[in-house]
PDB file of N, CA, C, O and CB in Angstrom:
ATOM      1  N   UNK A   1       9.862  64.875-114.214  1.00  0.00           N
ATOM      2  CA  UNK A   1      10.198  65.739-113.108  1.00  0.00           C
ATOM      3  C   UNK A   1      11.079  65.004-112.099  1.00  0.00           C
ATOM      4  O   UNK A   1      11.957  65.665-111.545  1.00  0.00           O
ATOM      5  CB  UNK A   1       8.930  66.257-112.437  1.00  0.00           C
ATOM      6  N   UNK A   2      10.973  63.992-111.864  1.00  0.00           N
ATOM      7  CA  UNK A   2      11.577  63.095-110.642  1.00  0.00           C
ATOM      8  C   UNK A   2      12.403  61.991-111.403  1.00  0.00           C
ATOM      9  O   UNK A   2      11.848  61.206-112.172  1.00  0.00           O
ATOM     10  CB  UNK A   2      10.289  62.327-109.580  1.00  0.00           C
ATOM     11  N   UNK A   3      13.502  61.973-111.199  1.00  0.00           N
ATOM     12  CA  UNK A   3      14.814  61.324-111.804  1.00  0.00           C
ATOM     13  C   UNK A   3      14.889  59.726-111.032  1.00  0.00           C
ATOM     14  O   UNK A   3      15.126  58.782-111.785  1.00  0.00           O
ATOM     15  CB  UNK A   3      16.374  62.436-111.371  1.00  0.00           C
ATOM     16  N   UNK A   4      14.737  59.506-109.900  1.00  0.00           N
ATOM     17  CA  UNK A   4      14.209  58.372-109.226  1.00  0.00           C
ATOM     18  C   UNK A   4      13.327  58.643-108.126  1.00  0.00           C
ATOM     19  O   UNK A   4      13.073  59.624-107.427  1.00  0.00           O
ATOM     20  CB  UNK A   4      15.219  57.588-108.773  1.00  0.00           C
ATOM     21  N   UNK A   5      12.703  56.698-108.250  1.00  0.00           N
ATOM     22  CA  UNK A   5      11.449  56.863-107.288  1.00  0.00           C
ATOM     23  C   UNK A   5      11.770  55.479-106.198  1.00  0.00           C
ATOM     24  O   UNK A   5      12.091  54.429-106.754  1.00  0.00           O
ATOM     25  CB  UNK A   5       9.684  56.729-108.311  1.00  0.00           C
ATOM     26  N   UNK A   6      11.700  55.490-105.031  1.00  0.00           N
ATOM     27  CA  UNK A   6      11.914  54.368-104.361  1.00  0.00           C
ATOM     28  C   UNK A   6      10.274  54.239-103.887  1.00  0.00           C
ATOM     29  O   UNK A   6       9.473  55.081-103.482  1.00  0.00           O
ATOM     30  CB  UNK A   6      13.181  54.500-103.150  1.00  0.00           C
ATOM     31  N   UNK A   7      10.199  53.161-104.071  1.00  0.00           N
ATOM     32  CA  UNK A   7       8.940  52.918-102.882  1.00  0.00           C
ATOM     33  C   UNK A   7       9.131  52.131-101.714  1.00  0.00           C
ATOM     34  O   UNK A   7      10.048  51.329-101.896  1.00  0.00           O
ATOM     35  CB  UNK A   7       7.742  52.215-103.444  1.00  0.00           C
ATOM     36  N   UNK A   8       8.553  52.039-100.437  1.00  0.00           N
ATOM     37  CA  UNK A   8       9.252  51.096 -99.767  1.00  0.00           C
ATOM     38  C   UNK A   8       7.583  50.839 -98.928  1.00  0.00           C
ATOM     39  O   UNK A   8       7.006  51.606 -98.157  1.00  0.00           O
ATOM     40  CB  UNK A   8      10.911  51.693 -98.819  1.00  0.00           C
ATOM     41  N   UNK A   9       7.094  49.316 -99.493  1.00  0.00           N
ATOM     42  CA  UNK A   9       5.834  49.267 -98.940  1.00  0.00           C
ATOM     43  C   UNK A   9       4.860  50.013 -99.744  1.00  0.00           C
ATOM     44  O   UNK A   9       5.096  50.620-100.790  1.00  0.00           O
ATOM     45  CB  UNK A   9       5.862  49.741 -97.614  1.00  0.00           C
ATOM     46  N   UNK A  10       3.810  49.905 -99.173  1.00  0.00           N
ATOM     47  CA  UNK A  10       2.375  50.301 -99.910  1.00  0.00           C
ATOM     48  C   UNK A  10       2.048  51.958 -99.423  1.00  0.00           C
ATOM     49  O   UNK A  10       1.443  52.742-100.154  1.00  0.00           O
ATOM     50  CB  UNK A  10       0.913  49.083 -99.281  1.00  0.00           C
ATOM     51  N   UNK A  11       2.542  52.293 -98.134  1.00  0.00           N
ATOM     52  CA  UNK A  11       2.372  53.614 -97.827  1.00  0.00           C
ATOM     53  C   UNK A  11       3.889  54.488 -97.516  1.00  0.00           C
ATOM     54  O   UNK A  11       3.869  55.662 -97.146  1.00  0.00           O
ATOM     55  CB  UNK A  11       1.373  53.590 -96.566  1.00  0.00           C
ATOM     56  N   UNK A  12       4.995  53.823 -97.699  1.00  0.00           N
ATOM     57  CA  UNK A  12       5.595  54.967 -97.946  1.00  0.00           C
ATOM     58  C   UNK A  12       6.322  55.101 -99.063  1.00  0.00           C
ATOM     59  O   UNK A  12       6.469  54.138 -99.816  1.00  0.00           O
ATOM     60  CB  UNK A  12       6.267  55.258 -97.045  1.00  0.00           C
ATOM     61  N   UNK A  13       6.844  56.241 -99.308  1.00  0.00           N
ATOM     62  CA  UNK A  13       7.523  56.591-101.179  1.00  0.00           C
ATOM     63  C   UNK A  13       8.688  57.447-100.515  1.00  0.00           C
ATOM     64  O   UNK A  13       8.653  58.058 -99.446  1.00  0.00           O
ATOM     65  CB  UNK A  13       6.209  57.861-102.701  1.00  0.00           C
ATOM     66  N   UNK A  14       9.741  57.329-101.438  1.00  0.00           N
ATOM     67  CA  UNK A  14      10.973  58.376-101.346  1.00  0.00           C
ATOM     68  C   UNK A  14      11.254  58.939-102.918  1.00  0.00           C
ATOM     69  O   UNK A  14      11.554  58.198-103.854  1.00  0.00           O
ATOM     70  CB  UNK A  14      12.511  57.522-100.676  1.00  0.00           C
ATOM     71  N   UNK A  15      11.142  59.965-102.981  1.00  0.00           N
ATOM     72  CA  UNK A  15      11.664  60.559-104.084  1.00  0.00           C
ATOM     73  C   UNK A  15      12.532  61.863-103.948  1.00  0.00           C
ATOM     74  O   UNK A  15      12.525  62.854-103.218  1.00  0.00           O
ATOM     75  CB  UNK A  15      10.607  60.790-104.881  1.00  0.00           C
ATOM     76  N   UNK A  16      13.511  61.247-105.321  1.00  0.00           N
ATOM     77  CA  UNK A  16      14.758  61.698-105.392  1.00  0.00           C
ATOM     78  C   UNK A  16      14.775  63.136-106.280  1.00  0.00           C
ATOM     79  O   UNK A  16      14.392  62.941-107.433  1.00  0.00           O
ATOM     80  CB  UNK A  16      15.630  60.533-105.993  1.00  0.00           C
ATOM     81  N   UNK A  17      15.051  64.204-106.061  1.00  0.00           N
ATOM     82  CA  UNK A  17      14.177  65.131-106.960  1.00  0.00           C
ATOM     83  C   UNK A  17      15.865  66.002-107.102  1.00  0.00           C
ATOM     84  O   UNK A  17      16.788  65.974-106.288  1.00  0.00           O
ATOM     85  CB  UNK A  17      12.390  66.144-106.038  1.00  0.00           C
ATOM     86  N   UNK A  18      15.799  66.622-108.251  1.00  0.00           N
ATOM     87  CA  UNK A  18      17.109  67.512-108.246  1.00  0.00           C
ATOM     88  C   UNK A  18      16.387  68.766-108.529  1.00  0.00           C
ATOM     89  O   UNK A  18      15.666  69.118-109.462  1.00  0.00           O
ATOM     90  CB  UNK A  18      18.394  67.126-109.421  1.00  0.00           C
ATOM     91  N   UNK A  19      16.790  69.328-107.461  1.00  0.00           N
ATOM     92  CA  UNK A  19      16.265  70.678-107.056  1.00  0.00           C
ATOM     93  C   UNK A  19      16.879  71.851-106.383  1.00  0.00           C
ATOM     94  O   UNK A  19      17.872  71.559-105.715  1.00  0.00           O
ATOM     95  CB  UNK A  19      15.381  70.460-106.347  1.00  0.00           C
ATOM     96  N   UNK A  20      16.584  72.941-106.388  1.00  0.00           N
ATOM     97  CA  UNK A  20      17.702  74.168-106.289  1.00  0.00           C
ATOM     98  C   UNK A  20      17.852  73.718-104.747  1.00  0.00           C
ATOM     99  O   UNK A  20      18.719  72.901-104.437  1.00  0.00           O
ATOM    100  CB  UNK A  20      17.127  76.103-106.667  1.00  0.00           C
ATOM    101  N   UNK A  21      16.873  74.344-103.674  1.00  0.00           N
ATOM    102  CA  UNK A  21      17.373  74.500-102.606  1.00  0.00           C
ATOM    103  C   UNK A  21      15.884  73.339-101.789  1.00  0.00           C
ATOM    104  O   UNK A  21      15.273  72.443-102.372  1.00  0.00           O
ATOM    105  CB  UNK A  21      17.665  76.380-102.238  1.00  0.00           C
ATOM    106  N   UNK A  22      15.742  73.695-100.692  1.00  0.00           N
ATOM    107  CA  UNK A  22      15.394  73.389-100.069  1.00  0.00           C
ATOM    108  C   UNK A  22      14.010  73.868 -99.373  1.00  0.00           C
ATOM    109  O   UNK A  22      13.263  73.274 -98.597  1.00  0.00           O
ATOM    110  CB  UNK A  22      16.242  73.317 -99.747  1.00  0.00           C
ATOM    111  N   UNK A  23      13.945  75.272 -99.990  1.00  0.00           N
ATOM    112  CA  UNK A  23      12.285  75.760-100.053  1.00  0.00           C
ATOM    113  C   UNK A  23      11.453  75.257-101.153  1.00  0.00           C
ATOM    114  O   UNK A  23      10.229  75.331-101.038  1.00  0.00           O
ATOM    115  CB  UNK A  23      12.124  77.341-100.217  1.00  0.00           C
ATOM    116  N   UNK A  24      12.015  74.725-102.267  1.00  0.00           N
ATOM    117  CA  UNK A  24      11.691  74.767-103.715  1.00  0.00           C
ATOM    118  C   UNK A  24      11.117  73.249-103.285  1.00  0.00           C
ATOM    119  O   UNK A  24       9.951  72.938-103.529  1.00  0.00           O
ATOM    120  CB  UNK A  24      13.086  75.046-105.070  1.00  0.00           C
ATOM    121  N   UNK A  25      11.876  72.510-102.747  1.00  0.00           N
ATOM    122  CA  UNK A  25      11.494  70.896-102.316  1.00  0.00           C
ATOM    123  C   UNK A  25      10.414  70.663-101.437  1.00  0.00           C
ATOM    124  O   UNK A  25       9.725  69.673-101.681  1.00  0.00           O
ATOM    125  CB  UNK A  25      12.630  70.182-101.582  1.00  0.00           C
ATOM    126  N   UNK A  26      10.126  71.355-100.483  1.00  0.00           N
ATOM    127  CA  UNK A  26       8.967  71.730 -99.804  1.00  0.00           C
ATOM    128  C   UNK A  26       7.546  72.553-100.284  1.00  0.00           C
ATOM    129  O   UNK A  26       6.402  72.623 -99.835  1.00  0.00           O
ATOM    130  CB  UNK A  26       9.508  72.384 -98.915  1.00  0.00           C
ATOM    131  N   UNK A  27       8.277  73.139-101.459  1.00  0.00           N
ATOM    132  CA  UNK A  27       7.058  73.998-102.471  1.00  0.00           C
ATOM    133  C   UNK A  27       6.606  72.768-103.456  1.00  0.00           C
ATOM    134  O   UNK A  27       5.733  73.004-104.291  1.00  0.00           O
ATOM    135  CB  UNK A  27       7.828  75.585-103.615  1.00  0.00           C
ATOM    136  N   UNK A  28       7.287  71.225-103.360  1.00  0.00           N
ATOM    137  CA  UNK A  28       7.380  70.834-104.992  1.00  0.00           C
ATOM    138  C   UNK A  28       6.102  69.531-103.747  1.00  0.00           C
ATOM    139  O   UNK A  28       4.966  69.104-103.957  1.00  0.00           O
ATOM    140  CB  UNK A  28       9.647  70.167-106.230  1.00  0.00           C
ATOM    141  N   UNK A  29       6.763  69.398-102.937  1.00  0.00           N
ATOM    142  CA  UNK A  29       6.417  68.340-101.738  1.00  0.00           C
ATOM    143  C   UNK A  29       4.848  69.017-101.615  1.00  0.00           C
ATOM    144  O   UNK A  29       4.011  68.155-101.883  1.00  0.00           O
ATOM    145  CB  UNK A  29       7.616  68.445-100.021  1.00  0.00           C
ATOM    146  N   UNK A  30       4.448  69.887-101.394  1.00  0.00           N
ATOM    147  CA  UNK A  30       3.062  70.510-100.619  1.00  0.00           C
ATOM    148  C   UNK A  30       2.558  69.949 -99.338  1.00  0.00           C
ATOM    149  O   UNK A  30       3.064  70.192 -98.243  1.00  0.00           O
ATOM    150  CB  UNK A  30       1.829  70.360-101.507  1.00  0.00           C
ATOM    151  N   UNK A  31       1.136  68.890 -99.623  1.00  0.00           N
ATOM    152  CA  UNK A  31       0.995  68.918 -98.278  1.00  0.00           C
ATOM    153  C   UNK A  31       1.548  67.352 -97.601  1.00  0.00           C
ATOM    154  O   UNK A  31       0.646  67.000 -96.841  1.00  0.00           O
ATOM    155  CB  UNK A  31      -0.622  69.291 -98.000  1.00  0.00           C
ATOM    156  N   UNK A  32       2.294  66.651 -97.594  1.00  0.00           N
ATOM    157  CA  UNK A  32       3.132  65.806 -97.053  1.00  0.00           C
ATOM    158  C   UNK A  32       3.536  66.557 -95.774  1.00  0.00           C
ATOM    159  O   UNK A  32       3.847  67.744 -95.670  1.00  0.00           O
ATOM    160  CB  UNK A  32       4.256  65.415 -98.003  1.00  0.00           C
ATOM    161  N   UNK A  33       3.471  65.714 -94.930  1.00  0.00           N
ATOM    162  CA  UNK A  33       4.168  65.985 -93.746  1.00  0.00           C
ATOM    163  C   UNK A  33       5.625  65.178 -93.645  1.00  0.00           C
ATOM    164  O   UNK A  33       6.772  65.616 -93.560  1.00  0.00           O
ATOM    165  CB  UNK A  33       3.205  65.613 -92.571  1.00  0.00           C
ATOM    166  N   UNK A  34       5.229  64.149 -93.678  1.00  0.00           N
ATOM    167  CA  UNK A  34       7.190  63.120 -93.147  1.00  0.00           C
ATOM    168  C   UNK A  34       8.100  63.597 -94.513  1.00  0.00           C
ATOM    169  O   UNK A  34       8.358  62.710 -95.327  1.00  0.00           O
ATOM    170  CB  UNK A  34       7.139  60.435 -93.198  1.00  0.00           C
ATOM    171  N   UNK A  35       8.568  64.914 -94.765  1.00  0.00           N
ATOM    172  CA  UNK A  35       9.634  65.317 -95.359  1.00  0.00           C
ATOM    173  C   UNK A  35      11.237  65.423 -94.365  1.00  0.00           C
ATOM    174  O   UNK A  35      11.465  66.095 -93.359  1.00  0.00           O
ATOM    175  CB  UNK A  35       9.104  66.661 -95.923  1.00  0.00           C
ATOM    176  N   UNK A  36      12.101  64.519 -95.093  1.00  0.00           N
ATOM    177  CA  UNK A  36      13.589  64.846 -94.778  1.00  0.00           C
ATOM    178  C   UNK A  36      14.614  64.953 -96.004  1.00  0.00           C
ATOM    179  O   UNK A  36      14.773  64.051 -96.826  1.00  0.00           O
ATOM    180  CB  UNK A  36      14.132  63.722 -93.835  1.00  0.00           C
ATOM    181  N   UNK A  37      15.278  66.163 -96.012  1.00  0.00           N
ATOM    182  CA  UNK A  37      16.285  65.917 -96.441  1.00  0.00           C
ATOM    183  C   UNK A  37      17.566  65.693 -96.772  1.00  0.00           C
ATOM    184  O   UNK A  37      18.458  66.454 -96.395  1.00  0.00           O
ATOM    185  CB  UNK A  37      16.172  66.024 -96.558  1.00  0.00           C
ATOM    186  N   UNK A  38      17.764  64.753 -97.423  1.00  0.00           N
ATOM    187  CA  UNK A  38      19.155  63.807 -97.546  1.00  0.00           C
ATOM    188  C   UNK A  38      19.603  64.323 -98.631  1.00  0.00           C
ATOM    189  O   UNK A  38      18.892  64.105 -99.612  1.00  0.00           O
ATOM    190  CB  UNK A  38      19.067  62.144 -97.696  1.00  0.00           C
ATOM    191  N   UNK A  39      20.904  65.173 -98.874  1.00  0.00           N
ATOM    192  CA  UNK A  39      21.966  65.387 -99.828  1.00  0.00           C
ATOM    193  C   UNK A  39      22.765  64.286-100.175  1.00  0.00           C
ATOM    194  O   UNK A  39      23.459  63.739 -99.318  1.00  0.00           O
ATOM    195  CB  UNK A  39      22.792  66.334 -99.402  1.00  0.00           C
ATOM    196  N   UNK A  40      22.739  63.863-101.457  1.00  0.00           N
ATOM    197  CA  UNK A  40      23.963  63.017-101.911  1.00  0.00           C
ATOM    198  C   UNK A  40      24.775  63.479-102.876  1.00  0.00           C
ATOM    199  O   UNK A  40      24.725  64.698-103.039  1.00  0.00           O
ATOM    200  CB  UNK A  40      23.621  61.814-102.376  1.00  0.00           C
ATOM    201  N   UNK A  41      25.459  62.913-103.520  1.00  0.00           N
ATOM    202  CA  UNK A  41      26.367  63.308-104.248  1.00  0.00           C
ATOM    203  C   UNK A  41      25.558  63.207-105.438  1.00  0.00           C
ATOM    204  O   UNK A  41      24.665  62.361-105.392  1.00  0.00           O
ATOM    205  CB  UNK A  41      27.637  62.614-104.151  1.00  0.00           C
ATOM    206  N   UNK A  42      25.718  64.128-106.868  1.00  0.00           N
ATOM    207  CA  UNK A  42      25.361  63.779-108.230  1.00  0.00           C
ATOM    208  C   UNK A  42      26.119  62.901-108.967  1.00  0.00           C
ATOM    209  O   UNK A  42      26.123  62.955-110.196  1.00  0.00           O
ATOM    210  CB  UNK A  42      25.295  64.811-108.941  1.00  0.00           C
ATOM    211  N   UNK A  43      26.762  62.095-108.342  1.00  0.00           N
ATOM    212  CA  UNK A  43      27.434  60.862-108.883  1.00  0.00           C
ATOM    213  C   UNK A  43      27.654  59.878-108.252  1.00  0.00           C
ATOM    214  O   UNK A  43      28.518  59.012-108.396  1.00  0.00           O
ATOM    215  CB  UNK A  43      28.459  61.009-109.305  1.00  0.00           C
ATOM    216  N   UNK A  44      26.572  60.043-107.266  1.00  0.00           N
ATOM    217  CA  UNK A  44      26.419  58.536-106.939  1.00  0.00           C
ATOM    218  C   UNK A  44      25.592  57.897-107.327  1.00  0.00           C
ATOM    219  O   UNK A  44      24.668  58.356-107.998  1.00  0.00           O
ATOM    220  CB  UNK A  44      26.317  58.217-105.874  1.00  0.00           C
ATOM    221  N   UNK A  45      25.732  56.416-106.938  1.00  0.00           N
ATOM    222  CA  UNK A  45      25.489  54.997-107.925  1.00  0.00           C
ATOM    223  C   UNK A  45      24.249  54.933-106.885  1.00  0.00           C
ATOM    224  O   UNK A  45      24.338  54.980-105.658  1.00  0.00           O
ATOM    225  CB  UNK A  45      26.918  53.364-108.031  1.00  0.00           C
ATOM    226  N   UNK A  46      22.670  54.775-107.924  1.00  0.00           N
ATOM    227  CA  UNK A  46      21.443  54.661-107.409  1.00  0.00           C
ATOM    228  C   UNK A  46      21.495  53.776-106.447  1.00  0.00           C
ATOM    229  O   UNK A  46      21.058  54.114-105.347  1.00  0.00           O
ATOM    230  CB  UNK A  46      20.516  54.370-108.273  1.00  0.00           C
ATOM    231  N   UNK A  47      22.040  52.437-106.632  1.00  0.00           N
ATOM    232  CA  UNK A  47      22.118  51.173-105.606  1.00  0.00           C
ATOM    233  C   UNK A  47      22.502  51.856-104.197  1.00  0.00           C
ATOM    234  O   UNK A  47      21.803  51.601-103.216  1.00  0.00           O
ATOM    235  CB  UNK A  47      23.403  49.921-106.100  1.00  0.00           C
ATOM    236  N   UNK A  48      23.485  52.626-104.104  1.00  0.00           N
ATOM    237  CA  UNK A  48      24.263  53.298-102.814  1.00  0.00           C
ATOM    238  C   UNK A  48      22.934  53.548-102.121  1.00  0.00           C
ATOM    239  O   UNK A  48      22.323  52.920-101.257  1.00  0.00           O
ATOM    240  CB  UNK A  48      25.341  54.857-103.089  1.00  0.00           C
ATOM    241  N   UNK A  49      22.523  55.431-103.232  1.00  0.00           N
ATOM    242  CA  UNK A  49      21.582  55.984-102.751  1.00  0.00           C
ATOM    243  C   UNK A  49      20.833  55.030-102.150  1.00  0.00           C
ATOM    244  O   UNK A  49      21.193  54.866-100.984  1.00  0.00           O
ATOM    245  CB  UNK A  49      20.990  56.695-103.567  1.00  0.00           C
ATOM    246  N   UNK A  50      20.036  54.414-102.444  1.00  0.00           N
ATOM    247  CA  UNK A  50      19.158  53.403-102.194  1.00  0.00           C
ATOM    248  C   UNK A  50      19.595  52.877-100.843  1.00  0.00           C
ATOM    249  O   UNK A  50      18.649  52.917-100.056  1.00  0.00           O
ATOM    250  CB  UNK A  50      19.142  52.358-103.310  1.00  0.00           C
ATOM    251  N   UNK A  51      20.720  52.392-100.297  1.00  0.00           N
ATOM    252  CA  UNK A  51      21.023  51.768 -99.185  1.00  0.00           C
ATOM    253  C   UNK A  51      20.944  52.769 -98.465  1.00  0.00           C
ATOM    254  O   UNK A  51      20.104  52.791 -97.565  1.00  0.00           O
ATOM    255  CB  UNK A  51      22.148  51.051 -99.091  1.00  0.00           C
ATOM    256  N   UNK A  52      21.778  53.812 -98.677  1.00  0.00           N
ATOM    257  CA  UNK A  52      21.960  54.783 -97.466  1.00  0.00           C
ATOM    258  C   UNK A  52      20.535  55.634 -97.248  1.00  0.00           C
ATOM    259  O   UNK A  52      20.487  56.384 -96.273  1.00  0.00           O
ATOM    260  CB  UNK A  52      23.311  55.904 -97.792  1.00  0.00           C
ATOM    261  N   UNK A  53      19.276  55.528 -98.205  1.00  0.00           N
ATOM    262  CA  UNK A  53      18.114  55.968 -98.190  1.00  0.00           C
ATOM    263  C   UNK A  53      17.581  55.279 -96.740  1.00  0.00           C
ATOM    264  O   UNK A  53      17.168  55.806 -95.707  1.00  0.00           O
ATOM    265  CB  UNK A  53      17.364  55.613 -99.569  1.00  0.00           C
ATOM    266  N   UNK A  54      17.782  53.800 -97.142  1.00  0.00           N
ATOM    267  CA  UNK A  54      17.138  52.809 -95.789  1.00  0.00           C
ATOM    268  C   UNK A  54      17.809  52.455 -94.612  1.00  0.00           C
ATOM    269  O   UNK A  54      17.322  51.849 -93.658  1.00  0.00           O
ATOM    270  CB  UNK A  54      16.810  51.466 -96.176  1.00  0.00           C
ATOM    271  N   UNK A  55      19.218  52.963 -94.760  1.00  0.00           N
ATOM    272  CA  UNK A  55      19.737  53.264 -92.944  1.00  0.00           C
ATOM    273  C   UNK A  55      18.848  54.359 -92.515  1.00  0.00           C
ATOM    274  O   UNK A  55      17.991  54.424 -91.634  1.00  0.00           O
ATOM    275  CB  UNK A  55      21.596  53.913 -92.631  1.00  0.00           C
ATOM    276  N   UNK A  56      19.398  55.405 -93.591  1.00  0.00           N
ATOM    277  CA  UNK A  56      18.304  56.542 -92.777  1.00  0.00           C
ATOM    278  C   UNK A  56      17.094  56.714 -92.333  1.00  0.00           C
ATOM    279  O   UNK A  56      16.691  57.734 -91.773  1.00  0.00           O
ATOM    280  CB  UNK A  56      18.125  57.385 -93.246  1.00  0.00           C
ATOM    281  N   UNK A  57      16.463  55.726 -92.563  1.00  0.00           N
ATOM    282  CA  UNK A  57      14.935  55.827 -92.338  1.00  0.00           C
ATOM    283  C   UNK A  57      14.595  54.680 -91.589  1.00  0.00           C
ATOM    284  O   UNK A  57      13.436  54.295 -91.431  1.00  0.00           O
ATOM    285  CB  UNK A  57      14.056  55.882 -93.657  1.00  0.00           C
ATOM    286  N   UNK A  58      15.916  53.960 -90.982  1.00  0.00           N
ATOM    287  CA  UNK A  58      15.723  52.475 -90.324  1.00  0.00           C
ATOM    288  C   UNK A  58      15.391  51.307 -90.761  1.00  0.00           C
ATOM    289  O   UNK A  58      14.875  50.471 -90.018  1.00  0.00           O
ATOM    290  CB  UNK A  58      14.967  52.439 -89.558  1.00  0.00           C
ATOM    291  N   UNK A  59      15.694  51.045 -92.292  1.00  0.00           N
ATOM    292  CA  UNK A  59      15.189  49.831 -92.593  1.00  0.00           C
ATOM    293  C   UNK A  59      16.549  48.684 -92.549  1.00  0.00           C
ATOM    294  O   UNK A  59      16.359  47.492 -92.790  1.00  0.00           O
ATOM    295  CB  UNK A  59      14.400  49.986 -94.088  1.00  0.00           C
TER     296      UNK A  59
END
């Protein structure tokens, strides 16, 4: 189901999910609260994703 998985630490996770819209990601998410989402390109290079994952989230 999930194409990549970042973990960052023992309590938080980012996953990368390809999914229609944006209700469907919140239906797939349930009860999580710290949901954001980040659009990237389908051809970008995981390493990128990965960096620009941890500006966004301040690391």
């Amino acid at each position: 189901m999930y194409e990549r998985l970042l973990v960052i630490g023992q309590h938080r996770m980012i996953v990368i999910a390809d999914v229609p819209d944006v209700k469907a990601l919140i239906e797939l998410t349930g009860p999580y609260t710290d949901l954001a989402v980040i659009n990237f390109s389908p051809v970008a290079r995981w390493e990128d994703v990965k960096e620009d994952i941890k500006e966004e989230i301040g690391l």
